[in-house]
C-alpha positions in Angstrom: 0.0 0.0 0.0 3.0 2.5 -0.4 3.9 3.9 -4.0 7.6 4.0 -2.6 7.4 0.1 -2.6 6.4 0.6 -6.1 9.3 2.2 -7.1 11.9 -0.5 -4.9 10.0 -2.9 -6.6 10.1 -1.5 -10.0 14.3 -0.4 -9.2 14.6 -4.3 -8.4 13.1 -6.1 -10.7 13.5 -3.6 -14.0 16.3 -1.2 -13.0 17.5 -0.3 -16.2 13.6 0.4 -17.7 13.6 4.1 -18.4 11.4 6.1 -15.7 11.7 9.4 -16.8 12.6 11.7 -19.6 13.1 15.4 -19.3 14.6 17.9 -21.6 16.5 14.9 -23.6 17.9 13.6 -20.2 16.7 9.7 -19.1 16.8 8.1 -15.8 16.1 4.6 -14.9 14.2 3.0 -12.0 17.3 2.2 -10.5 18.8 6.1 -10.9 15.2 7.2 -10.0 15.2 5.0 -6.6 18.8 5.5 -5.7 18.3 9.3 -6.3 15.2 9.6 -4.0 17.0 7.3 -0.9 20.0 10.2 -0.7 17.2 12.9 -1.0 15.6 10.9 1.9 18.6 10.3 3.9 19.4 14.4 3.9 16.3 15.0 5.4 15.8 12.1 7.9 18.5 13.2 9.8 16.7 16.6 10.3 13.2 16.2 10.5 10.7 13.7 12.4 7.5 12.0 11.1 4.4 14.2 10.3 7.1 17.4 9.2 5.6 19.1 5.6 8.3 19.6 2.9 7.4 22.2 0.6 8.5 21.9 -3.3 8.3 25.2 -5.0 9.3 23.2 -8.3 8.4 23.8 -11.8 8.4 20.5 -13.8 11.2 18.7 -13.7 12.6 15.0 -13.1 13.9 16.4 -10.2 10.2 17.2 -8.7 9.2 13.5 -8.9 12.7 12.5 -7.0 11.7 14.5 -4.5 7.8 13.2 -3.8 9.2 9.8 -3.5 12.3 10.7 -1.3 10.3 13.1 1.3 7.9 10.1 1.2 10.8 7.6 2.3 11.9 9.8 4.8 8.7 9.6 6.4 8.0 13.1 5.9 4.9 15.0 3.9 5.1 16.7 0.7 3.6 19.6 -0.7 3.9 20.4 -4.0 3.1 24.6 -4.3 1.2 25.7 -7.2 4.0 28.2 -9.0 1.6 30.0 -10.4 -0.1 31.8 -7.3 0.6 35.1 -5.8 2.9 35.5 -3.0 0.2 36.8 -0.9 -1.5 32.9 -1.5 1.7 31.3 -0.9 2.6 33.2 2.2 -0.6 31.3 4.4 0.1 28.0 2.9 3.6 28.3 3.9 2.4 29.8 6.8 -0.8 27.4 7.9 1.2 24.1 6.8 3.8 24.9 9.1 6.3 23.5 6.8 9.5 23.7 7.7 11.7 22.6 4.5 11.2 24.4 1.3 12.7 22.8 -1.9 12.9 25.2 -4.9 13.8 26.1 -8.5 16.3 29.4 -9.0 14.2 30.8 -11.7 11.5 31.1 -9.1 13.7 32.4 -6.2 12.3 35.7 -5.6 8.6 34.7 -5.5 9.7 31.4 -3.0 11.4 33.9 -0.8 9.6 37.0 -0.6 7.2 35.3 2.4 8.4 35.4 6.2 7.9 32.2 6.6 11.0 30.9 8.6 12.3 27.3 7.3 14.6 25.2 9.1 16.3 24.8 6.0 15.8 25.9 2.3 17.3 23.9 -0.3 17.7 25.4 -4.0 17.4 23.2 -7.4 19.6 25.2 -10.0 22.5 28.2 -9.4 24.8 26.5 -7.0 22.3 23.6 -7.2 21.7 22.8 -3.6 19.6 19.6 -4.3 22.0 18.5 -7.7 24.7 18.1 -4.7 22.2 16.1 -2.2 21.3 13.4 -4.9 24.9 13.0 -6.2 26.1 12.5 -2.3 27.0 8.8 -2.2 28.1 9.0 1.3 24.4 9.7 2.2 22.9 6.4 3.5 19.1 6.2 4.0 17.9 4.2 6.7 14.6 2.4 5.9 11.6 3.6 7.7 8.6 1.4 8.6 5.6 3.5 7.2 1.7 3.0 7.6 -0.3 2.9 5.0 -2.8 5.5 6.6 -0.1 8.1 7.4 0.0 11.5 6.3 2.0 11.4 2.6 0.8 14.6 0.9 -0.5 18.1 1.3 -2.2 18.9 -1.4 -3.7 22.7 -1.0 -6.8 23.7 -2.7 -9.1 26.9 -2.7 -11.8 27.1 -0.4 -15.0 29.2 -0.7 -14.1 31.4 2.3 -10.9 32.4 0.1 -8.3 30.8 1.8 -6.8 27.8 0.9 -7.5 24.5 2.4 -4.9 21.7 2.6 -6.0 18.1 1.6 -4.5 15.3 3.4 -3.6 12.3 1.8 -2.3 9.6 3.5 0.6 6.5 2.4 -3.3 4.6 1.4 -4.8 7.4 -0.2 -2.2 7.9 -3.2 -1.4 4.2 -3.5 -5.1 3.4 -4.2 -5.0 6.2 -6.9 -2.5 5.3 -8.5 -3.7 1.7 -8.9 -6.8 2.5 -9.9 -6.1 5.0 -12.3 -3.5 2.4 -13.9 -6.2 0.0 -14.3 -8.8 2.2 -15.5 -6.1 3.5 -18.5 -4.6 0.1 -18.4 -1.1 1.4 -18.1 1.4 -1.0 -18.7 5.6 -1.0 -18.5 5.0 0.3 -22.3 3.3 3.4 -22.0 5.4 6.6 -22.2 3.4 9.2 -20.5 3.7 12.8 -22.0 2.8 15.6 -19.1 3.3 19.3 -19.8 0.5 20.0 -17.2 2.1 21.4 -13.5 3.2 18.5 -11.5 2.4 20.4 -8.5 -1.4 20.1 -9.4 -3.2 16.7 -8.4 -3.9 15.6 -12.0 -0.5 15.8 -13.7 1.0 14.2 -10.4 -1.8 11.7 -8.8 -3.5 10.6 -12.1 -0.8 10.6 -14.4 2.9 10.5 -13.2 2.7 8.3 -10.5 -0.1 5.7 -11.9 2.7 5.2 -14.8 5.6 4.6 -12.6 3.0 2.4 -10.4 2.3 0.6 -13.8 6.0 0.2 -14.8 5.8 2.7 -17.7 7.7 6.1 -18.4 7.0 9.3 -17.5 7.8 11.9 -20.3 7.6 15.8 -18.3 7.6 18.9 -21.1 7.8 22.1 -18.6 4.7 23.8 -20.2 2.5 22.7 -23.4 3.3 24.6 -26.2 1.1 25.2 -29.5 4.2 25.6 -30.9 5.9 22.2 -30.2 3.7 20.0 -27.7 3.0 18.1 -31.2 6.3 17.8 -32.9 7.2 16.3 -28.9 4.8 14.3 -29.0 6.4 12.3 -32.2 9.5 12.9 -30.9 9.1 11.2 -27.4 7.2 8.2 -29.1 4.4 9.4 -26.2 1.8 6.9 -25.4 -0.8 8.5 -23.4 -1.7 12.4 -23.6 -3.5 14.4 -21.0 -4.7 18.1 -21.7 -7.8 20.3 -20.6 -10.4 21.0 -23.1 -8.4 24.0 -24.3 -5.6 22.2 -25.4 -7.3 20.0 -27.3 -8.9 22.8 -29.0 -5.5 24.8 -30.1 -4.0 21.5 -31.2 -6.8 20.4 -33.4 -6.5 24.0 -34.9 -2.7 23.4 -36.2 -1.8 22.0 -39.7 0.7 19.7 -37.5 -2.1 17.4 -36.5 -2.4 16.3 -40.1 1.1 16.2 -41.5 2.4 14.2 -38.1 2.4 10.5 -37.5 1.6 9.7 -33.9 2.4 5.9 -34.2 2.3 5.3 -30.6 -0.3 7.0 -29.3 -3.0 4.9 -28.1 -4.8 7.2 -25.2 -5.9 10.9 -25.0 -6.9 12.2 -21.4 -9.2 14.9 -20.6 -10.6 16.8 -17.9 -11.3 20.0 -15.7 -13.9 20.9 -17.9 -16.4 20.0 -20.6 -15.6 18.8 -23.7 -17.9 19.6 -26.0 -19.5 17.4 -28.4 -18.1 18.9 -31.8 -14.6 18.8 -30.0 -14.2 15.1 -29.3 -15.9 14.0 -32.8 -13.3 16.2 -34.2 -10.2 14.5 -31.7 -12.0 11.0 -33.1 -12.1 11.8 -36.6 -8.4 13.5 -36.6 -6.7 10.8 -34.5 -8.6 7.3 -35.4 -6.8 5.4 -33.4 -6.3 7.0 -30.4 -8.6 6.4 -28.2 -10.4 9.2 -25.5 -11.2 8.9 -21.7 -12.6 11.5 -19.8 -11.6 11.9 -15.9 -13.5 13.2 -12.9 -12.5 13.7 -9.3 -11.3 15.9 -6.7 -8.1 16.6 -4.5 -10.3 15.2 -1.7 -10.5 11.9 -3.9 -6.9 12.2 -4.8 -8.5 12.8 -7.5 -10.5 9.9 -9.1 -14.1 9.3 -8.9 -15.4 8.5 -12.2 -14.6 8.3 -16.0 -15.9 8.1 -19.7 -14.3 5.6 -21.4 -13.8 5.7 -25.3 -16.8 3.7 -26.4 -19.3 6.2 -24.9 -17.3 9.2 -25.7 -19.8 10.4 -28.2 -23.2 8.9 -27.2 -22.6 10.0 -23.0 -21.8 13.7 -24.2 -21.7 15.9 -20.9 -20.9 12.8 -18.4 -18.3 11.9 -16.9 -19.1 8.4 -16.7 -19.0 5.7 -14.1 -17.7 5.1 -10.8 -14.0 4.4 -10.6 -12.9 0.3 -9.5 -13.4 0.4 -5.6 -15.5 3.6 -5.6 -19.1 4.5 -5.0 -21.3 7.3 -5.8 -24.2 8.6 -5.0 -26.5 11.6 -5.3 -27.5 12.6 -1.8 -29.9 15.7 -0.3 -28.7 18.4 2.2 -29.5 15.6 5.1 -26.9 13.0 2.8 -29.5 10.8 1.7 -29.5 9.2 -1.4 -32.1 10.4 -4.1 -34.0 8.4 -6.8 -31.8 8.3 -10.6 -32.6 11.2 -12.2 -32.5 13.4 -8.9 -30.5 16.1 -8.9 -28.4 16.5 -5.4 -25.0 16.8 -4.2 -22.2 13.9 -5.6 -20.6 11.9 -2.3 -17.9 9.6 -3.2 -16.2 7.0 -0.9 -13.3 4.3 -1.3 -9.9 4.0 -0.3 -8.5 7.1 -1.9 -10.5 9.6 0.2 -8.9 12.1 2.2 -8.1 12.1 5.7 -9.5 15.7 5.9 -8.4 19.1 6.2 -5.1 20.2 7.1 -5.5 22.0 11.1 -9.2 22.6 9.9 -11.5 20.5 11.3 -14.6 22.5 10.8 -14.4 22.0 7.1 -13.5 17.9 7.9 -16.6 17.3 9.6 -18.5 19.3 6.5 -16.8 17.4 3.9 -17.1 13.9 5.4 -20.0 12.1 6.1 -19.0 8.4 7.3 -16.4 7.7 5.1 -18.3 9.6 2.2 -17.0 12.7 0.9 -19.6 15.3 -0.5 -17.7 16.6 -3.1 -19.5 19.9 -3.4 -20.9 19.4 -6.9 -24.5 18.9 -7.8 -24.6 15.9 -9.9 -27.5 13.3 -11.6 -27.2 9.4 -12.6 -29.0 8.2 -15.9 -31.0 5.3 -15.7 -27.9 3.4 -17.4 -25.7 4.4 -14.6 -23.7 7.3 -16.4 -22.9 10.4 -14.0 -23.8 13.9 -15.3 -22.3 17.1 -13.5 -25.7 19.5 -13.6 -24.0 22.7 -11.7 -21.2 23.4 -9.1 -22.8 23.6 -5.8 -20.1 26.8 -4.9 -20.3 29.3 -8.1 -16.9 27.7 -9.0 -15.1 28.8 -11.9 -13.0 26.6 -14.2 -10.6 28.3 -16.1 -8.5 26.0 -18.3 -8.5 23.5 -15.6 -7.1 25.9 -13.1 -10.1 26.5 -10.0 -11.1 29.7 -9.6 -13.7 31.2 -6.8 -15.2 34.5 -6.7 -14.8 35.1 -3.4 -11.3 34.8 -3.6 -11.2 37.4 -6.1 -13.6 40.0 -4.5 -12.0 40.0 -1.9 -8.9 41.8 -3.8 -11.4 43.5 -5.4 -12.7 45.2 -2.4 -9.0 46.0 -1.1 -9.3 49.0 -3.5 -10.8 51.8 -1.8 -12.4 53.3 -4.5 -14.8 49.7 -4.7 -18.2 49.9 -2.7 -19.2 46.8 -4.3 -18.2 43.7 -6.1 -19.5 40.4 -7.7 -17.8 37.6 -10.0 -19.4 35.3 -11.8 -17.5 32.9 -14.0 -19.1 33.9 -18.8 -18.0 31.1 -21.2 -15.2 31.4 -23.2 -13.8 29.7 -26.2 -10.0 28.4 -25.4 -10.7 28.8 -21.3 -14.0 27.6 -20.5 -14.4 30.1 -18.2 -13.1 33.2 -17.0 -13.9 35.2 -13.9 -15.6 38.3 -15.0 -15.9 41.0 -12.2 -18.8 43.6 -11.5 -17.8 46.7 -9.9 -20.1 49.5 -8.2 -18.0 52.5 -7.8 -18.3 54.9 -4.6 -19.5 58.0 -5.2 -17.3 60.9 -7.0 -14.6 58.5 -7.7 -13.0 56.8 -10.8 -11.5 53.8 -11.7 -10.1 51.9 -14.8 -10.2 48.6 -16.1 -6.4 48.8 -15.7 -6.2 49.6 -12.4 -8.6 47.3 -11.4 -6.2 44.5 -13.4 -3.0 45.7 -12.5 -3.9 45.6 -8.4 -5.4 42.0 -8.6 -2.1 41.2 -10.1 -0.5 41.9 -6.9 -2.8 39.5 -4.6 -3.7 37.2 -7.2 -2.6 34.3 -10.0 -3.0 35.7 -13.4 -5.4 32.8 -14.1 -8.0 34.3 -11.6 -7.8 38.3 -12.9 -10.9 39.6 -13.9 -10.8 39.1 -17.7 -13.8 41.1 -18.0 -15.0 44.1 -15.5 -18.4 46.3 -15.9 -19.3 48.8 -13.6 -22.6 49.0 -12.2 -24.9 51.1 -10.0 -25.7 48.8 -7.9 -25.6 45.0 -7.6 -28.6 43.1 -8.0 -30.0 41.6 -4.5 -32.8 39.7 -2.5 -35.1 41.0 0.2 -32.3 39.6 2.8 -29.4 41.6 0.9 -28.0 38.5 -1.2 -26.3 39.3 -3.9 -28.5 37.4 -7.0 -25.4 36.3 -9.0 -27.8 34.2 -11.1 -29.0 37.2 -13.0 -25.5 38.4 -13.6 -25.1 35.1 -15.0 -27.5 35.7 -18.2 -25.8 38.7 -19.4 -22.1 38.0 -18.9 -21.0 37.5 -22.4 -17.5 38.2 -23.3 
């Protein structure tokens, strides 16, 4: 039950197998394994069972190292979305309590500018702090007897009172992810597994990384996809298995590349985070004939995996997301948790092995999230009468913006930093490549006045680009109830970009 045994295994019995490929450079199970026991044996000299390590990382072969050798140490990782704003960072470094942060040069200033105080920052490029740790052979790791329902990872996701919360996953948690997503691909020691989404997000590291290493396979890692190359990479790396939110898709089915390429060894394109229209897989079908499609569904809190579409009802089970994963149930449940009739419309719970162990110091929004061993997952869902699972709304005005989760509150609140704001509402409007994007209505105070540029250029200093207003209009008052509720529903209506 420990994806570290998975790798000895793998080290043991196939050490020279490739398990990883970036920028041109290969390393086998055996460099892989041997790599993460010195990372291990560094820090289990410092630190005690239960301490958070913190990687910083942009995607890298180095980044998976470093989950499985924080793991052996019997420590917790938690990977840091790179993308937020230091602001964001500063509480999870802050409410984790982490005291180890690992992290790239290029992103040195933003990893630094918190007042966070590590026992020990430890630097991957410039003098190469962490290149100097895995090439120590006089390090000597001393195996540690995990359990399988110990804390592993910390996984931080946003909540709707607009800070973070931070998902526990324990030793039991990841392993039965990874096995189940292996199956439900069917991942084998032949699959080469391209990723250019972050590894610090659960999808590109729970769902695909570590499910191909579990399976044997190889785990190709691009930094960032590309319009430009992610293609031409694709032949090059003789990629099995593709992953990429809807918008992805959509720029790469736009390029001449897709029909002067030969993709040989593709066999399996991944998709998730958001819907993928109708028009857009017949078109991935008709371009790629024999590549196959799976859509994926699931939540940190399920780290992640609840349910998928296979191929074969990719086009006739448009707008589900198909059926419950091996060793996980679903149902549709009321406010009281009770489980409604097919066809009802209620709140998706989910329980199996790869459920969280709850929130992070926040045992509040445990207790709301888990139900006796079920997790409500927050989103209102229905099953058809042929057991297919449909996603009908988001029970907490999420927005999905090119995979990346995005909620209003989060963003008002930055809005409403500027004092020239008396009011503010975001509601996600469609749009073309992202999905979504958050689009912001402002009421001005009296007498004062405000630009969209202002607006943009201050929530670039509290927040990820990704959740910036991509669209502001100015109102003279916000729509509400009798109570004073703000009716976001009939902004919804009229927010066209």
């Amino acid at each position: 039950m420990l994806v570290t045994n998975d790798l000895k295994q793998r080290a043991e019995a196939a050490s020279q197998h490739v398990a990883t490929v970036y920028n041109g450079n290969e390393l086998t199970y055996e460099q892989l394994w041997t790599r993460a026991q010195r990372l291990a044996a560094h820090l289990q000299k410092r630190y005690k069972k239960g301490d958070i390590v913190a990687l910083f990382l942009i995607n890298s072969d180095d980044l998976l190292v470093a989950y499985y050798g924080i793991q052996l140490a019997g420590l917790t990782v938690m990977p840091v979305n790179t993308k937020l704003a230091v602001p964001e960072i500063a509480y999870i470094f802050e409410h984790s309590q982490a005291r180890v942060l690992i992290y790239d040069e290029a992103l040195r200033d933003k990893a630094l500018a918190t007042t966070h105080m590590f026992d020990e920052t430890i630097v991957r490029g410039g003098v190469n702090e962490l290149q100097a740790i895995l090439d120590d052979e006089q390090l000597t790791y001393e195996p540690y007897d995990m359990d399988p329902d110990e804390m592993a990872v910390v996984m931080y996701t946003s909540g709707t009172t607009g800070k973070p919360k931070g998902v526990m996953l324990s030793q039991r948690n990841v392993y039965e992810a990874a096995a189940i997503w292996s199956q439900s691909m069917q991942m084998t020691e032949h699959d080469r597994m391209f990723i250019c989404t972050p590894l610090f997000h659960c999808a590109g590291l729970q769902v695909f990384a570590v499910p191909t290493l579990h399976a044997g396979g190889t785990v190709v890692i691009s930094e960032a996809f590309s319009p430009e190359s992610t293609l031409q990479e694709l032949v090059d790396t003789d990629a099995t298995i593709f992953f990429g939110v809807p918008a992805m898709y959509m720029i790469l089915l736009s390029r001449d590349d897709t029909k002067t390429l030969s993709f040989p060894h593709l066999r399996l394109f991944c998709y998730g985070a958001a819907p993928m229209p109708y028009e857009m897989v017949r078109k991935l079908k008709d371009t790629f004939p024999n590549v196959r499609v799976q859509n994926l569904y699931g939540q940190t809190e399920n780290s992640p995996a609840a349910s998928s579409l296979l191929d074969e009802d990719a086009l006739t089970k448009i707008g589900s997301v198909g059926k419950p994963l091996p060793k996980t149930h679903i149902q549709i449940v009321d406010e009281y948790g009770q489980p409604l009739r097919v066809g009802a419309v209620g709140e998706i719970a989910v329980k199996g092995p790869q459920v969280m162990l709850g929130y992070l110091r926040n045992e509040e929004e445990t207790a709301r999230a888990l139900r006796d061993g079920w997790l409500l997952s927050g989103d209102l869902g229905r099953f058809d009468d042929e057991g297919f699972l449909y996603i009908v709304d988001r029970k907490k005005d999420m927005i999905l913006r090119g995979g990346e989760n995005v909620y209003p509150i989060e963003v008002e609140e930055a809005l409403y930093e500027m004092p020239e704001i008396l009011e503010a509402a975001v509601v996600g409007i469609p749009h073309e490549i992202y999905g979504e994007v958050p689009k912001a209505y402002v009421v001005l105070k009296e007498g004062v006045a405000l630009t969209d540029d202002d607006i943009i250029a201050h929530c670039k200093t509290r927040l990820a680009s990704y959740k910036v207003p991509a669209v502001i209009e100015y109102l003279n008052e916000l729509p509400r109830n009798a109570s004073g509720k703000v009716l976001k529903h009939t902004l919804r209506p009229t927010a066209i970009n």
